[in-house]
N, C-alpha and C positions, 0 to 999 in steps of 0.2 A: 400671795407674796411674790415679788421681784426684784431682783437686786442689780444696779446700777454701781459700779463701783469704780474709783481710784486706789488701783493696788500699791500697800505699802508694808505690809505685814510680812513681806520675805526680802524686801528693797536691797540687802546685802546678799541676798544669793539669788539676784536676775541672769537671765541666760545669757543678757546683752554685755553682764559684765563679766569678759573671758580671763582676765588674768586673776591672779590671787585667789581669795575664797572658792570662786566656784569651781576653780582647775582641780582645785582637791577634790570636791567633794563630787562633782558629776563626770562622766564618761564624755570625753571631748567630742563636743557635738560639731558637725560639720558648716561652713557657712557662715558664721553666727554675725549678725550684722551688730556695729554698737554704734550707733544715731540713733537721733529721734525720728517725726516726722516729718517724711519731703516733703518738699514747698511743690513740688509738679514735677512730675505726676504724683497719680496719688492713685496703688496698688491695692485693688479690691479681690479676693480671693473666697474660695470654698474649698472646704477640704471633709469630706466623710473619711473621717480618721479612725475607724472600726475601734474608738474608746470605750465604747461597750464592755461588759466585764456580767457575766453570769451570773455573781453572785454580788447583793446588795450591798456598797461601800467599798468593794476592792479594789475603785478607781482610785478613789481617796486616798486608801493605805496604799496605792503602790506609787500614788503624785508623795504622799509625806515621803516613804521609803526613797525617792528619788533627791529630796531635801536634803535625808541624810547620808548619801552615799552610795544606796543601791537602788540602780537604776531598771526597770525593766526594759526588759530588749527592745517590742514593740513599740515602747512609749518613747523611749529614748530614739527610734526612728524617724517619728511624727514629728519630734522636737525635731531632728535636725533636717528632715523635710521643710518641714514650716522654717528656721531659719535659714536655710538655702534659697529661697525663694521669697522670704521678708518682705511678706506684705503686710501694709498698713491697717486695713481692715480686713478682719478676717473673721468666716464663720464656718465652725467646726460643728458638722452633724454624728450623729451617735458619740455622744459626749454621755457618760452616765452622770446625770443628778438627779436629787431625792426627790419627793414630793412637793417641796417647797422650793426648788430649784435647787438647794444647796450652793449659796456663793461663796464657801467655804475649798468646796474643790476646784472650780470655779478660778475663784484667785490663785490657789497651788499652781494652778498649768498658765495661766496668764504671768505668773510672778517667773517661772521657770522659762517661759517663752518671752522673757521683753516686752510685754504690754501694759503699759500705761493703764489703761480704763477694761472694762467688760461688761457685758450685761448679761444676762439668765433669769428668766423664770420659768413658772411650772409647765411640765410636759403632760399631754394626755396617755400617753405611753404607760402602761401598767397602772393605772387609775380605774379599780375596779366600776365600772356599768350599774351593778347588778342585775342584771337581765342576760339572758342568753343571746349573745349579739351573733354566735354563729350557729345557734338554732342545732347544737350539737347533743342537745337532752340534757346539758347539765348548767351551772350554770359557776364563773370562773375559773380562774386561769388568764394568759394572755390572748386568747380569741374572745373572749366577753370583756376586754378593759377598753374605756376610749381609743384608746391605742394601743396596738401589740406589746406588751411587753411582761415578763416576768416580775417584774417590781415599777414602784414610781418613779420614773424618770429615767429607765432603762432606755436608751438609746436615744435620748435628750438632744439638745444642743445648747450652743454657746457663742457667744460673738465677742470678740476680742479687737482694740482700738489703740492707735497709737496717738488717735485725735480722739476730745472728750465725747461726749457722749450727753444728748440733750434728756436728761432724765425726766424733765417734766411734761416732754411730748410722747416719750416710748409709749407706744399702742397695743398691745396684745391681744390676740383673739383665741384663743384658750376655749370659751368656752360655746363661741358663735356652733347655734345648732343648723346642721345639715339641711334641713328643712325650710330652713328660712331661706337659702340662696332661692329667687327664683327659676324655676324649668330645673331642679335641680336633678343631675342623674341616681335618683333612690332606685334602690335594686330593687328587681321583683325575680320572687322563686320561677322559673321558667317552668316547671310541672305545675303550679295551680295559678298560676297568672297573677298572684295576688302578690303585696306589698312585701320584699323578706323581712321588713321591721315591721313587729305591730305599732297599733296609735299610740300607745306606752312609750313604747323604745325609741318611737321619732321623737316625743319630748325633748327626749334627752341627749339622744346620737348627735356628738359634735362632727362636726365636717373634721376640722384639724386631725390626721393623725398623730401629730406632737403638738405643733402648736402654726403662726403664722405672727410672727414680729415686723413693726416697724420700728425700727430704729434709726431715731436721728444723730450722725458723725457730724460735729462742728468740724468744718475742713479748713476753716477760715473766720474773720470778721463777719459776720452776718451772710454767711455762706454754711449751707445745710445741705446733705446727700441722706437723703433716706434709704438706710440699707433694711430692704424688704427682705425676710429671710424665710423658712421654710424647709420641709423635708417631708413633702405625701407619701403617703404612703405607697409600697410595692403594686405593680397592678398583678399580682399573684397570690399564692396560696387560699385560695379563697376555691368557687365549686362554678360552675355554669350560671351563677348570678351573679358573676363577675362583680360582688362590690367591692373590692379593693381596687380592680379598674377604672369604675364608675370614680370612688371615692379621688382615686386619684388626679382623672380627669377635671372633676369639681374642684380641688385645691389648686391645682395648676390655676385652674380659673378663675382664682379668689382674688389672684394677683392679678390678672387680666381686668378684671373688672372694678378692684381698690384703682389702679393708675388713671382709671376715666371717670374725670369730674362731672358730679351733675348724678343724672337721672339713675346712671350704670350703675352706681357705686352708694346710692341712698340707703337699699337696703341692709347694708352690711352695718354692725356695732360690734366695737369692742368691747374689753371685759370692764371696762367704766361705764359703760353706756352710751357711748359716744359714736353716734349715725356719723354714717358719710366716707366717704374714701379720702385720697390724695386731694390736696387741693389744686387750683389748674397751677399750671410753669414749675411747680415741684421740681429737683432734682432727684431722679432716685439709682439704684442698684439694687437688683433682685439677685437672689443667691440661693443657690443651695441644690441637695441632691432631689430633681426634679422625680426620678426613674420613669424615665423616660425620654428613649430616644425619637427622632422626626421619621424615622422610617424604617427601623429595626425593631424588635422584640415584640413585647404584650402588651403593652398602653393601647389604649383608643384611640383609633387612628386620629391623627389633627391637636390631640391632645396639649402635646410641647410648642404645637404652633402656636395656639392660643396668647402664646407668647413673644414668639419667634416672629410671628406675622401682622404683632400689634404695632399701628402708627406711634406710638410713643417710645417703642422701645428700638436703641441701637444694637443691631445685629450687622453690622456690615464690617467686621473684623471676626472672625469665627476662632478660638482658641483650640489649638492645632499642636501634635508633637509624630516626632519620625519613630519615635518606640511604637507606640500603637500603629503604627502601618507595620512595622517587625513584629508585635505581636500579633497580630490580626493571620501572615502572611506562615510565620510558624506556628499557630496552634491551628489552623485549617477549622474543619469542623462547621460550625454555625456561620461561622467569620467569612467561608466562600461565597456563601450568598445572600448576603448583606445590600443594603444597598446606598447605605449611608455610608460615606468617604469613610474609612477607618481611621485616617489623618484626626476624625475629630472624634474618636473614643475618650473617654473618659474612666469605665469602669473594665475591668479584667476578670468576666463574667466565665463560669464552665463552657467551655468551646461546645459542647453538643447543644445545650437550648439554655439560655436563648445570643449565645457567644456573646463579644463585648460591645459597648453598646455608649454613644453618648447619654448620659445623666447626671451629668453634674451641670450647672451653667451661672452663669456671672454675666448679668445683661443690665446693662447702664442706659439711662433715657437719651432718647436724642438730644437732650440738651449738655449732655455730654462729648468731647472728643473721645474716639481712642484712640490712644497713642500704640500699642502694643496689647498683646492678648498669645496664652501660651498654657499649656499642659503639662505636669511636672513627669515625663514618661521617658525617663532616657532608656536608650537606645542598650541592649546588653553589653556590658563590658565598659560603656562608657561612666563618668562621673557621677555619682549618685546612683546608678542602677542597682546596688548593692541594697537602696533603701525601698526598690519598689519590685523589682524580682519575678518571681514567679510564685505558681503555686507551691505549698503553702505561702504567703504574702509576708514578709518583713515590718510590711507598717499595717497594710490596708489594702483589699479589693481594689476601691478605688487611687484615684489621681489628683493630687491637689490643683484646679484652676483658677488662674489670674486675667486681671486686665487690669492696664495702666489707663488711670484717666487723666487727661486733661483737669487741674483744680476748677480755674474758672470758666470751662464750657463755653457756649457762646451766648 
């Protein structure tokens, strides 16, 4: 199940509309933009908004509880992060929803935050395996679920639009198996040489640690942006068989290899059945929290290039903020010997290992301008810092980033 939607179920208590009803009933949020959307540019964003929540449906009850008045701290930051910075399209990683995507919670933050449209479906994230996927003698828990997590759809995502949303193209790869990508990086135990999945557990081991969405954004009259979205997994907690590296390397490369028409991209099916990648001259934007930086922390080296260094993709605006050189410069630590520009951090990682780190990214095809591209990281003391802080975190680890694009490309 996935849900496409035109929110209307809370249309008198949107965050866009600041006067009357909503002044009462929520904590005055910062920013709040009330338009629709720009005719050009047109503002593509990512935000790992650390929506996650411990325990199964707290998300829920704390978006209702915000509905009716009490708002939580964190959440009520993310809102006003995301309305300071009012982008048009936008996808939110660790977002908790249920097994079935839940576009019930879904709408709640989309209706609270000014958005028009959304989409969400299922996460791999807590979707029990049944197999011991980390070879720990037992068998569940969030190390044997397709993906990390303590319940279904624990640290999910979601994608929010101020332009419709082409519901009968959305693509999902949910449940494309690991094994199919060819040359794919599968772990092997480094003590016995051998496979760390048996032939059992390749069946069924999905690549996706959550999931990997195309979604198409009507931008205009017969003008489409496929917003390519994603969140691989950590290349950590895992043992000397590095598959959470591997795996991560491999998703990064889903998207690498979806953008090139033809031969590159045959192998890959969605969860309809449907062969083939991107078509050629496509519009797209890719998104989301890659983790992984181009020349700092644990990923596989080259990993983020796979991206960074693809002919299709625009990288020649790099999304950049002066906080992250302030924090880089005050927390010392890991951050000294670095070797990636701090200027393009994204995430506000423990300064001893592996300090902070670009990982978030919003990379638009070259058939796109950019006009503008930016990190939400101010500077201490200045405007907004209040929502991005320090340790312990106000919203989130990470940094909301944006790029403005040109509508019509060239």
């Amino acid at each position: 199940m996935r849900a496409v939607y035109r929110c209307g179920m809370l249309r008198t208590l949107k965050i866009a509309v600041v006067a009357g009803v909503l002044g009462a009933l929520l904590l005055p949020p910062l920013g709040v933009a009330a338009h629709g959307p720009r005719r050009d540019p047109i503002r593509f964003a990512t935000f790992n908004a650390s929506l996650n929540r411990p325990v199964e449906g707290q998300l829920r009850s704390q978006l209702e509880a915000a509905v009716a008045g009490t708002v939580d701290a964190q959440l009520q930051a993310v809102l006003d992060i995301v309305a300071i910075n009012d982008p048009d399209v936008l996808l939110i990683n660790e977002f908790d929803t249920g097994v079935d995507g839940e576009p019930a919670t879904v709408a709640l933050f989309a209706e609270l935050a000014g958005y028009d449209y959304f989409f969400t479906a299922p996460s791999n994230t807590g979707v029990p395996s049944g197999f011991d996927l980390d070879n720990n003698g037992s068998i569940g828990g969030g190390g044997d679920a397709f993906g990390f997590g303590a319940f279904p759809g624990q640290f999910g995502m979601a994608v929010f639009s101020r332009y419709p949303i082409d519901v009968d193209r959305v693509r999902t790869f949910q449940t494309f198996r690991w094994v199919d990508m060819p040359g794919a990086l599968l772990p092997h135990d480094p003590a016995t040489g051998e496979s760390w999945y048996s032939d059992d557990e390749l069946d069924v081991v999905r690549l996706s640690s959550k999931s990997h969405w195309d979604v198409p954004i009507e931008v205009g009259r017969h003008r489409v942006v496929h917003f390519l979205v994603s969140h691989p997994t950590p290349p950590v907690f895992d043992g000397p068989e590095d598959r959470n590296g591997t795996r991560n390397f491999d998703e990064i490369r889903f998207w690498a290899d979806y953008i090139r028409p033809g031969r590159r991209s045959r192998y890959i099916y969605d969860d309809n059945g449907q062969h083939g990648g991107l078509r050629p001259g496509a519009r797209f934007v890719i998104a989301g929290d890659q983790n992984s930086d181009p020349l700092d922390g644990d990923s596989i080296p080259g990993a983020i290039q796979q991206l960074l260094d693809h002919p299709r993709v625009n990288d020649r605006v790099t999304p950049s903020s002066e906080g992250a050189v302030e924090a880089a410069l005050l927390q010392g630590g890991a951050n000294a010997t670095h070797l990636s520009d701090p200027a393009f951090d994204t995430a506000d990682f423990a300064d001893s290992s592996p300090g902070n780190l670009r990982a978030d990214y919003v990379l638009p095809s070259r058939s796109l301008d950019i006009l503008n591209a930016g990190v939400f990281w101010p500077r201490l003391g200045e405007p907004g810092s209040e929502l991005t802080g320090t340790f312990p975190f106000p919203s989130s680890d990470h940094r909301l980033v944006y790029v403005d694009i040109r509508k019509r490309g060239r």
